[in-house]
KEKE-3310 file (N, C-alpha, C; in steps of 0.2 Angstrom, whole numbers, plus 5000, padded with zeros to 4 digits):
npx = (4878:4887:4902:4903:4891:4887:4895:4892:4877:4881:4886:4875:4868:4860:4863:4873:4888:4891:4896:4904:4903:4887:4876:4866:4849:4845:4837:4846:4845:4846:4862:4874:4877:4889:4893:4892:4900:4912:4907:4913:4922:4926:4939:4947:4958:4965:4968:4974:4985:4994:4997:4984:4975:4963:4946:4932:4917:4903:4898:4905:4921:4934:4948:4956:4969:4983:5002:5004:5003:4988:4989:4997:4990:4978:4983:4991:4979:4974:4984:4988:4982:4970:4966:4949:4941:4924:4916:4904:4896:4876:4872:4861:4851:4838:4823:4812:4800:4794:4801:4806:4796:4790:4801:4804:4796:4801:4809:4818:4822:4822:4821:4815:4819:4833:4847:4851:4863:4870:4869:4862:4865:4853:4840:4831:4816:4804:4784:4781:4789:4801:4822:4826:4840:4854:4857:4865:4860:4860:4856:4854:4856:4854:4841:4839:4841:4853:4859:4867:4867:4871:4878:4876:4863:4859:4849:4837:4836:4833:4821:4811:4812:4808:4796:4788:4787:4780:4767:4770:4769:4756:4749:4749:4762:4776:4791:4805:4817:4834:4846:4867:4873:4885:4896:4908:4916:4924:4933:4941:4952:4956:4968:4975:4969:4962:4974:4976:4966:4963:4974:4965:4955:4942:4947:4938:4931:4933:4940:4943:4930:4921:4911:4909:4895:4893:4892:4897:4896:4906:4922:4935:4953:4949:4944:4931:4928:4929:4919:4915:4905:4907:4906:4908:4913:4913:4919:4926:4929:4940:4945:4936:4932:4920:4918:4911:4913:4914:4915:4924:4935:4936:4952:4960:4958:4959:4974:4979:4977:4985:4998:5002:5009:5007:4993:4986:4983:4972:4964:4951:4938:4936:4926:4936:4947:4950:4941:4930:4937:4940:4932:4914)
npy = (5053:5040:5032:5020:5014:5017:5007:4997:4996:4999:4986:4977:4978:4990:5005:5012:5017:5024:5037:5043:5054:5055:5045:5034:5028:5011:4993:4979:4972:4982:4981:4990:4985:4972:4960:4961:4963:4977:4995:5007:5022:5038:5040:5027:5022:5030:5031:5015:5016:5028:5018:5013:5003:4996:4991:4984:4996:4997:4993:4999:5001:5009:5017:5009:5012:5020:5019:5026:5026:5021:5028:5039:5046:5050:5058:5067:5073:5080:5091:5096:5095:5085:5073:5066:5055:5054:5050:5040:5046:5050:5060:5074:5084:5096:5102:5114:5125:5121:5118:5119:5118:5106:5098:5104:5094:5082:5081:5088:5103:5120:5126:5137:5148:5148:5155:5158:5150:5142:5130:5115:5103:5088:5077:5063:5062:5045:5044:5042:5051:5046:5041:5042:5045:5053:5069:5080:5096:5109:5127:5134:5146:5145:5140:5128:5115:5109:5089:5078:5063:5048:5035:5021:5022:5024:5018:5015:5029:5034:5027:5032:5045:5046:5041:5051:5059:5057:5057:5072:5076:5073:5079:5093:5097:5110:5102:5091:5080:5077:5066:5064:5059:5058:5066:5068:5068:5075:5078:5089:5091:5098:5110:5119:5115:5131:5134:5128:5125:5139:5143:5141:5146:5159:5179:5182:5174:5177:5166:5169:5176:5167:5156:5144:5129:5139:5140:5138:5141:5140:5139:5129:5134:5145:5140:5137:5127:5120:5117:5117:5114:5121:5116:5124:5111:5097:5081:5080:5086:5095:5111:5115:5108:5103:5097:5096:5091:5085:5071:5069:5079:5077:5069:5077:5090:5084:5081:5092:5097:5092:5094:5107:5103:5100:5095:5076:5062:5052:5038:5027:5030:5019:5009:5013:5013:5025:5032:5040:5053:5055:5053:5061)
npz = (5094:5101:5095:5099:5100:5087:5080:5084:5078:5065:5063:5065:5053:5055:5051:5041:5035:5022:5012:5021:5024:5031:5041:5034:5037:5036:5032:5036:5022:5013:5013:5003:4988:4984:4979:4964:4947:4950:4943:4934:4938:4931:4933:4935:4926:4929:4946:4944:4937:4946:4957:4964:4977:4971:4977:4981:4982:4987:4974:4967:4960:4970:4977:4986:4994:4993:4989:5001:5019:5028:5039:5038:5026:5031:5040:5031:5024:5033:5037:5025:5009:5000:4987:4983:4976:4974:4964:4962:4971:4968:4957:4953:4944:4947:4939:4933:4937:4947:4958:4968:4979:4973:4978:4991:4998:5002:5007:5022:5022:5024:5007:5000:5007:5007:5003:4984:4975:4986:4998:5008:5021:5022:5023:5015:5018:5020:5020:5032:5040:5041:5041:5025:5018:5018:5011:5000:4995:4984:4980:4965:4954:4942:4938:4941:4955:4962:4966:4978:4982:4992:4986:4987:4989:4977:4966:4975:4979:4968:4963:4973:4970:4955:4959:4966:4959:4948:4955:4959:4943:4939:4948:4943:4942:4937:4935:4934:4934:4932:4928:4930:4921:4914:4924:4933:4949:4960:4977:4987:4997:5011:5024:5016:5004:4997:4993:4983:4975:4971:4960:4947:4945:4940:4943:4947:4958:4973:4985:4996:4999:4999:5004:5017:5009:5001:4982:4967:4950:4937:4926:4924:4924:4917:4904:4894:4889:4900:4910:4926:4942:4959:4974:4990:5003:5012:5017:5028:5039:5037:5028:5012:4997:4984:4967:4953:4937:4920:4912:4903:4906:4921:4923:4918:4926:4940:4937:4935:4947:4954:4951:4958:4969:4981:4984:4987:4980:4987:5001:4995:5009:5019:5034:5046:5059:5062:5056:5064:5065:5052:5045:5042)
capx = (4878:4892:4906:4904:4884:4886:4900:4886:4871:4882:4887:4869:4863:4853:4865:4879:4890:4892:4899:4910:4898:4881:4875:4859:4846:4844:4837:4849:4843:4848:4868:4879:4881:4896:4892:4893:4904:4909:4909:4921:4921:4932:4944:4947:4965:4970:4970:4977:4992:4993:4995:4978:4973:4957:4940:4922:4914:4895:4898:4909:4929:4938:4956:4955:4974:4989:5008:5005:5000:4981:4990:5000:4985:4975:4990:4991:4972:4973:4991:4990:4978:4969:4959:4946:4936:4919:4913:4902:4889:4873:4871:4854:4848:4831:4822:4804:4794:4789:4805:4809:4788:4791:4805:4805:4790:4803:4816:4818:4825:4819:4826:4813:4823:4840:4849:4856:4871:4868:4868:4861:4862:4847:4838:4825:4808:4796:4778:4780:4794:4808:4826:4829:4844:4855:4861:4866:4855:4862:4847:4858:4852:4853:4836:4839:4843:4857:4860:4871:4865:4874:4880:4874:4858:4855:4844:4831:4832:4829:4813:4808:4810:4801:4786:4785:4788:4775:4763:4767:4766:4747:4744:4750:4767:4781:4796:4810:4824:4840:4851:4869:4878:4891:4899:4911:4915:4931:4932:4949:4951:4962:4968:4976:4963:4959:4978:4980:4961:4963:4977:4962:4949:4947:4950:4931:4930:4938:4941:4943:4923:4915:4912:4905:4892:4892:4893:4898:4896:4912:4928:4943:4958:4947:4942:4926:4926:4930:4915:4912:4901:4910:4903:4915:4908:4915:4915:4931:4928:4944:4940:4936:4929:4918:4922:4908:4914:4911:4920:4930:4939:4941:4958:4964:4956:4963:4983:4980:4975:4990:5000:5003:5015:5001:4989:4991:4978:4966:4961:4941:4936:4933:4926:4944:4948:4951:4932:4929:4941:4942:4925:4908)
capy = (5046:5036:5030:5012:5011:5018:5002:4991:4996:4998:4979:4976:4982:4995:5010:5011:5024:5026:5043:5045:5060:5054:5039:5031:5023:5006:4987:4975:4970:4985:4985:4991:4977:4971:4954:4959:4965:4985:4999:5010:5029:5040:5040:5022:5019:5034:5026:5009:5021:5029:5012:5015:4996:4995:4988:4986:4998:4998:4992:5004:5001:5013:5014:5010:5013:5022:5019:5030:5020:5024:5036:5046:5048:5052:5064:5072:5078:5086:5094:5099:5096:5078:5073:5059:5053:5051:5049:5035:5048:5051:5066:5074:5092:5098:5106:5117:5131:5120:5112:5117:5116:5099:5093:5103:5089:5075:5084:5092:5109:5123:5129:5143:5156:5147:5161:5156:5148:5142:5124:5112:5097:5088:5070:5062:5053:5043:5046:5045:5055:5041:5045:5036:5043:5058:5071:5088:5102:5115:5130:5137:5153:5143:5139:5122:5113:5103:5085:5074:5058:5042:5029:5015:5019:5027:5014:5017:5035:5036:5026:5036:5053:5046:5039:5056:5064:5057:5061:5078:5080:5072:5088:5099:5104:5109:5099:5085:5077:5073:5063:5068:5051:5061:5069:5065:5072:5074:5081:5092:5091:5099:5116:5119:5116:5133:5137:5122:5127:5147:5149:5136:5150:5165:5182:5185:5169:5176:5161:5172:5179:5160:5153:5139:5128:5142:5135:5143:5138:5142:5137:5129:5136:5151:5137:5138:5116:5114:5120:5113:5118:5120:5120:5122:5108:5089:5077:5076:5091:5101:5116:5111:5111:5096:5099:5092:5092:5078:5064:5070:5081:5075:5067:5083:5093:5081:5081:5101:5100:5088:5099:5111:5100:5101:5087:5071:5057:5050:5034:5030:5028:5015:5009:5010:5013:5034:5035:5046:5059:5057:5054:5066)
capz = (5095:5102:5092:5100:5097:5080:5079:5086:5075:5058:5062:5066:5047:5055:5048:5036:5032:5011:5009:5027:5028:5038:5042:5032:5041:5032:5033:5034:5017:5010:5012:4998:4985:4982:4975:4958:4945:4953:4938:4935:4939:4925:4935:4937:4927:4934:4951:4943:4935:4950:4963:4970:4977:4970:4980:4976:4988:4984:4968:4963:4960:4970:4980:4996:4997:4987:4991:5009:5022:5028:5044:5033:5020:5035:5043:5025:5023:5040:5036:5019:5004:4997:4982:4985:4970:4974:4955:4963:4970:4962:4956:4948:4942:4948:4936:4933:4939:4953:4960:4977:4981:4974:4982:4999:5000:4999:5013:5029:5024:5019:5003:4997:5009:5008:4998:4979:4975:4995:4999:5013:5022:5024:5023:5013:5023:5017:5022:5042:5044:5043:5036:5019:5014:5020:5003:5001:4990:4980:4976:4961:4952:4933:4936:4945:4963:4961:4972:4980:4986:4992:4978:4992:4991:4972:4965:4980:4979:4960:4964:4978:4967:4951:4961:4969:4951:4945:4959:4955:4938:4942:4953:4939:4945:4932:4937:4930:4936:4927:4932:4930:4921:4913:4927:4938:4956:4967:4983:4987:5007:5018:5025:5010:4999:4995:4990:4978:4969:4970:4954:4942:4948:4939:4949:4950:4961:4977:4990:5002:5001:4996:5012:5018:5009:4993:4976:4961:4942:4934:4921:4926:4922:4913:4898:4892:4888:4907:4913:4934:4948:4965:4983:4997:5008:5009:5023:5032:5045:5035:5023:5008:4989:4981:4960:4948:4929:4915:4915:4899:4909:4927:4924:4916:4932:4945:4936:4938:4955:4957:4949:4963:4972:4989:4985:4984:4980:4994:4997:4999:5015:5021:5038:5049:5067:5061:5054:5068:5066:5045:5040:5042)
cpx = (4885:4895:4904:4897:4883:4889:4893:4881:4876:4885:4881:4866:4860:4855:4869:4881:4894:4896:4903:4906:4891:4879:4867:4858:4844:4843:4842:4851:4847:4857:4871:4880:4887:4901:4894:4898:4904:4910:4914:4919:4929:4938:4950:4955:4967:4973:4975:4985:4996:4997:4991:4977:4965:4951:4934:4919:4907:4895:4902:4917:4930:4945:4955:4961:4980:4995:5008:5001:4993:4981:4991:4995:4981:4976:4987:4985:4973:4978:4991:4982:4976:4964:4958:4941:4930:4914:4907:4895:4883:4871:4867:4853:4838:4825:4814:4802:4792:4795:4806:4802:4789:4797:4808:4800:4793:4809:4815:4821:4822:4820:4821:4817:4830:4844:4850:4862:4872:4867:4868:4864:4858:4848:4832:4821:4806:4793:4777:4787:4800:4814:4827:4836:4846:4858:4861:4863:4858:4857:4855:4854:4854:4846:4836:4841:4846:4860:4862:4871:4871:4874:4877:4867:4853:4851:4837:4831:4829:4821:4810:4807:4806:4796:4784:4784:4783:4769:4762:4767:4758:4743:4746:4756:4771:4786:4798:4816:4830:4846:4859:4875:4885:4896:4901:4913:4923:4932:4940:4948:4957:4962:4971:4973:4962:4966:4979:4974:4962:4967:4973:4956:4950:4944:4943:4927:4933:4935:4941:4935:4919:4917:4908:4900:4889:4892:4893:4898:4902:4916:4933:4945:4956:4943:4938:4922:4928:4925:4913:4908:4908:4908:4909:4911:4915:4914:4921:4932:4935:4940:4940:4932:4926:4918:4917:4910:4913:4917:4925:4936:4939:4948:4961:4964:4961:4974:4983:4981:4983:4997:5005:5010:5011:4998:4990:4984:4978:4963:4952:4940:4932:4930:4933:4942:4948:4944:4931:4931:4940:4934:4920:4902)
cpy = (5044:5034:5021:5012:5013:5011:4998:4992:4997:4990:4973:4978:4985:5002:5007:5017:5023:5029:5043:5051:5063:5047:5039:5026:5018:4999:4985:4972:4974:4989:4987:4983:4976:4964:4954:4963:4975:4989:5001:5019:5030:5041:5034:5021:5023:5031:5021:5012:5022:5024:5013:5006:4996:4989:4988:4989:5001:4999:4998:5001:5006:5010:5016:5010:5016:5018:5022:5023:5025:5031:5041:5049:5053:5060:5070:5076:5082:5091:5098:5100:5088:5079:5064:5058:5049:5052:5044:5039:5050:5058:5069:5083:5090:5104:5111:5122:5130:5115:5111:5118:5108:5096:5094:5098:5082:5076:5086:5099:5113:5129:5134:5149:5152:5150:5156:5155:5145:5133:5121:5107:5093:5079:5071:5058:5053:5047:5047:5046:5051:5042:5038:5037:5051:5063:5080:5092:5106:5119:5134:5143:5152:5140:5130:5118:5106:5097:5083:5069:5052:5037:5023:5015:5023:5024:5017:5024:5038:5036:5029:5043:5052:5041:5045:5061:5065:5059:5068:5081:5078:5076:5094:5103:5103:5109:5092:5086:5074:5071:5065:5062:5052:5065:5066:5069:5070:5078:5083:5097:5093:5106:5122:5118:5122:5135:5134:5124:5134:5145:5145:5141:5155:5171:5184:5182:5171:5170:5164:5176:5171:5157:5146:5136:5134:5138:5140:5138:5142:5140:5136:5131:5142:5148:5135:5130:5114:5119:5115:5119:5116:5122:5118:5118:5102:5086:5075:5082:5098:5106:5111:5110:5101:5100:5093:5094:5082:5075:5064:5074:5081:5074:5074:5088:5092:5082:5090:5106:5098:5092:5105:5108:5098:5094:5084:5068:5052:5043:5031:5028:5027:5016:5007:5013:5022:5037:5038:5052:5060:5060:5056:5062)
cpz = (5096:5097:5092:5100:5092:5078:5077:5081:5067:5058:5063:5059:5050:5052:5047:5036:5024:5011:5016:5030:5034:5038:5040:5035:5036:5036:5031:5027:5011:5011:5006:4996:4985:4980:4966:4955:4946:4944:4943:4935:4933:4926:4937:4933:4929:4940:4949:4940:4940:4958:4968:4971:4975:4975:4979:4984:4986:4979:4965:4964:4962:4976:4985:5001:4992:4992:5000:5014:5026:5034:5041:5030:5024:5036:5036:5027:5028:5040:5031:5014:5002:4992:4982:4977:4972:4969:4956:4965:4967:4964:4950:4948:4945:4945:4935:4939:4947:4956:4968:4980:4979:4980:4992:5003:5003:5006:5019:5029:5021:5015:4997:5001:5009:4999:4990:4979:4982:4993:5005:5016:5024:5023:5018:5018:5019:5022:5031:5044:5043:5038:5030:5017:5017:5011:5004:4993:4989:4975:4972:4957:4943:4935:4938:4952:4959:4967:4972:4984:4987:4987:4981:4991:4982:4968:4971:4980:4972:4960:4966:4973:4962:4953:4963:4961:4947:4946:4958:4949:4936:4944:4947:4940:4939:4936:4935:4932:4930:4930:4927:4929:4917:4916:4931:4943:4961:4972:4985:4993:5008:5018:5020:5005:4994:4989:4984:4971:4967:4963:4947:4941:4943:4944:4950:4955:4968:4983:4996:5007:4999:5001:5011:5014:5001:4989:4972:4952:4936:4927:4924:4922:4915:4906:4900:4890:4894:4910:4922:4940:4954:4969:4986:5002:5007:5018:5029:5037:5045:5032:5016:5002:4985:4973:4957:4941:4924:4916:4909:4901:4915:4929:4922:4924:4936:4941:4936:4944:4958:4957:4954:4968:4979:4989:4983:4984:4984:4992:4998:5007:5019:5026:5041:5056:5066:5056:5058:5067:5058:5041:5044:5039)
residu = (UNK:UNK:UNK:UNK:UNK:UNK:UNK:UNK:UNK:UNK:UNK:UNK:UNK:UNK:UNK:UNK:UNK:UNK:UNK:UNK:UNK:UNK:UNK:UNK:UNK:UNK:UNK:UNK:UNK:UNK:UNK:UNK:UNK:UNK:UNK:UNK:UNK:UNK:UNK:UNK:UNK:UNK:UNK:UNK:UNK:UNK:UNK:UNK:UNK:UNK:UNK:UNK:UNK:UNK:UNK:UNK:UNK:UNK:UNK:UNK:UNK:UNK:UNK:UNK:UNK:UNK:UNK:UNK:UNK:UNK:UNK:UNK:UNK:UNK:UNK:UNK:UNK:UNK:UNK:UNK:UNK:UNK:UNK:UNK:UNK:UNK:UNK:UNK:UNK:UNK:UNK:UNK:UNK:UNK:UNK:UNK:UNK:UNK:UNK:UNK:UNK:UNK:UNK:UNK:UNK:UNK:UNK:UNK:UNK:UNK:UNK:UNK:UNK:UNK:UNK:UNK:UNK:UNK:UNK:UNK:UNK:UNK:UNK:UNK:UNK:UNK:UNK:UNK:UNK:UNK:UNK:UNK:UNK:UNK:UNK:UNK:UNK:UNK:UNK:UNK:UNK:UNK:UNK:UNK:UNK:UNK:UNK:UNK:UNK:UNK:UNK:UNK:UNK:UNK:UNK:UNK:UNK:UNK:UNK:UNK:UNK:UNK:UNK:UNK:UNK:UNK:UNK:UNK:UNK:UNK:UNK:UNK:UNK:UNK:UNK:UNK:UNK:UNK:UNK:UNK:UNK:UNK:UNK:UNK:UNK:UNK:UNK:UNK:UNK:UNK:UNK:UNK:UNK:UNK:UNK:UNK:UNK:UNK:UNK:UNK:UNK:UNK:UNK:UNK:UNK:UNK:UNK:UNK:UNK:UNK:UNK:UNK:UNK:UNK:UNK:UNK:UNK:UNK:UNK:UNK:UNK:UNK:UNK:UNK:UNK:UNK:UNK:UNK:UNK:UNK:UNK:UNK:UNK:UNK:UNK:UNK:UNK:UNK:UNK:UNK:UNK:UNK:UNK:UNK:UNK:UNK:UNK:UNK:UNK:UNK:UNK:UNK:UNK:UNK:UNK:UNK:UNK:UNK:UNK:UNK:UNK:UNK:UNK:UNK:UNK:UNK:UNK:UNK:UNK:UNK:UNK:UNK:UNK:UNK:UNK:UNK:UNK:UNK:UNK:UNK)
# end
């Protein structure tokens, strides 16, 4: 799809882009609030610490600019290393005996032969095939399919999964969802990426063999109270690692990552003139 008919249909409500990463097909009806008061992700006085400019972007508070101006910040990610805080996505566990039977019902991909530890990216339909919502699926080998949907549209996907949750625990399937309200999510983009995450790692984790779209369930910095999942995956077309841990240690995580002297803090991204080139 064109740049300049994508323009035209996301100023048309027909699509939006949320995450930077695909483009949801939506009514009008259903753009991002941003009427009412946004929460706060746990990272939120960081940014204000920080001089992140703060914005409500689908009800969430995030920095939709530091000290850098939005080319440099751009520049950087492509050049070096950035950490983006997308604490706003929803993030759920997929649990039971019957999970990926239940929920390859729900998607387009199919994640009975998509190895372990292995992750997608797919769509939800409703019932006649239509896209609701695009998100990415992680089949993990704890016994669960861990997910990553748009913040834009997390209200309408919840409903969507427990209407269908229900229907299948009616048919008799074993599976539950749990949603994932204590965990926060940063994304740590660029070419650079992996030099800045590598010395947090420990040596059983090499960077060098976890490619693309893997995920791992690990420790930062080897401690057993910073436990985070990590896929190499994110949305800005560099390499690059999404980092989910509890929202008691993200800020510690992030001043770890900062730490390094490479990454710098990222600001959300918006719709700008360089969404082509930045945001997936």
């Amino acid at each position: 799809m064109s740049s300049f008919l994508t323009r035209q249909l996301i100023n048309r409500g027909l699509i939006l882009q949320c995450r930077g990463m695909a483009l949801t097909s939506w009514k009008a009806s259903d753009k991002c609030n941003t009427n009412s008061t946004p929460r706060k992700t746990a990272l939120h006085d960081f940014h204000v610490t920080k001089l992140g400019r703060m914005v409500n972007f689908c009800g969430w508070s995030l920095p939709v600019q530091y000290t850098s101006s939005v080319i440099q910040s751009h520049l950087y990610t492509r050049s070096d290393a950035s950490i983006f805080d997308v604490s706003h996505m929803l993030q759920i566990h997929v649990k039971g005996s019957d999970r990926v039977r239940f929920f390859e019902k729900l998607i387009v991909s199919d994640l009975e032969n998509l190895p372990e530890n292995s992750a997608c990216l797919t769509l939800y339909t409703n019932d006649k095939g239509g896209i609701l919502d695009d998100l990415i699926v992680t089949k993990t080998d704890q016994g669960y399919l861990y997910v990553v949907s748009n913040a834009g549209r997390a209200t309408q996907d919840l409903a969507h999964l427990q209407s269908q949750l229900e229907k299948a625990k009616r048919d008799g399937l074993d599976v539950d969802i749990e949603v994932l309200d204590n965990q926060s999510l940063i994304a740590l983009q660029g070419p650079r990426s992996a030099e800045v995450l590598k010395p947090h790692l420990p040596s059983s984790l090499d960077l060098s063999k976890f490619y693309f779209m893997q995920s791992r369930l690990t420790n930062f910095d080897n401690d057993s109270s910073i436990p985070c999942r990590i896929n190499r995956s994110g949305y800005t077309g560099e390499d690059g690692f999404e980092i989910s841990v509890s929202h008691a240690n993200i800020e510690r995580v992030t001043n770890a990552l900062l730490s390094s002297g490479i990454a710098q803090m990222a600001y959300r991204h918006l719709p700008h003139p360089l969404s082509d080139t930045i945001d997936r």
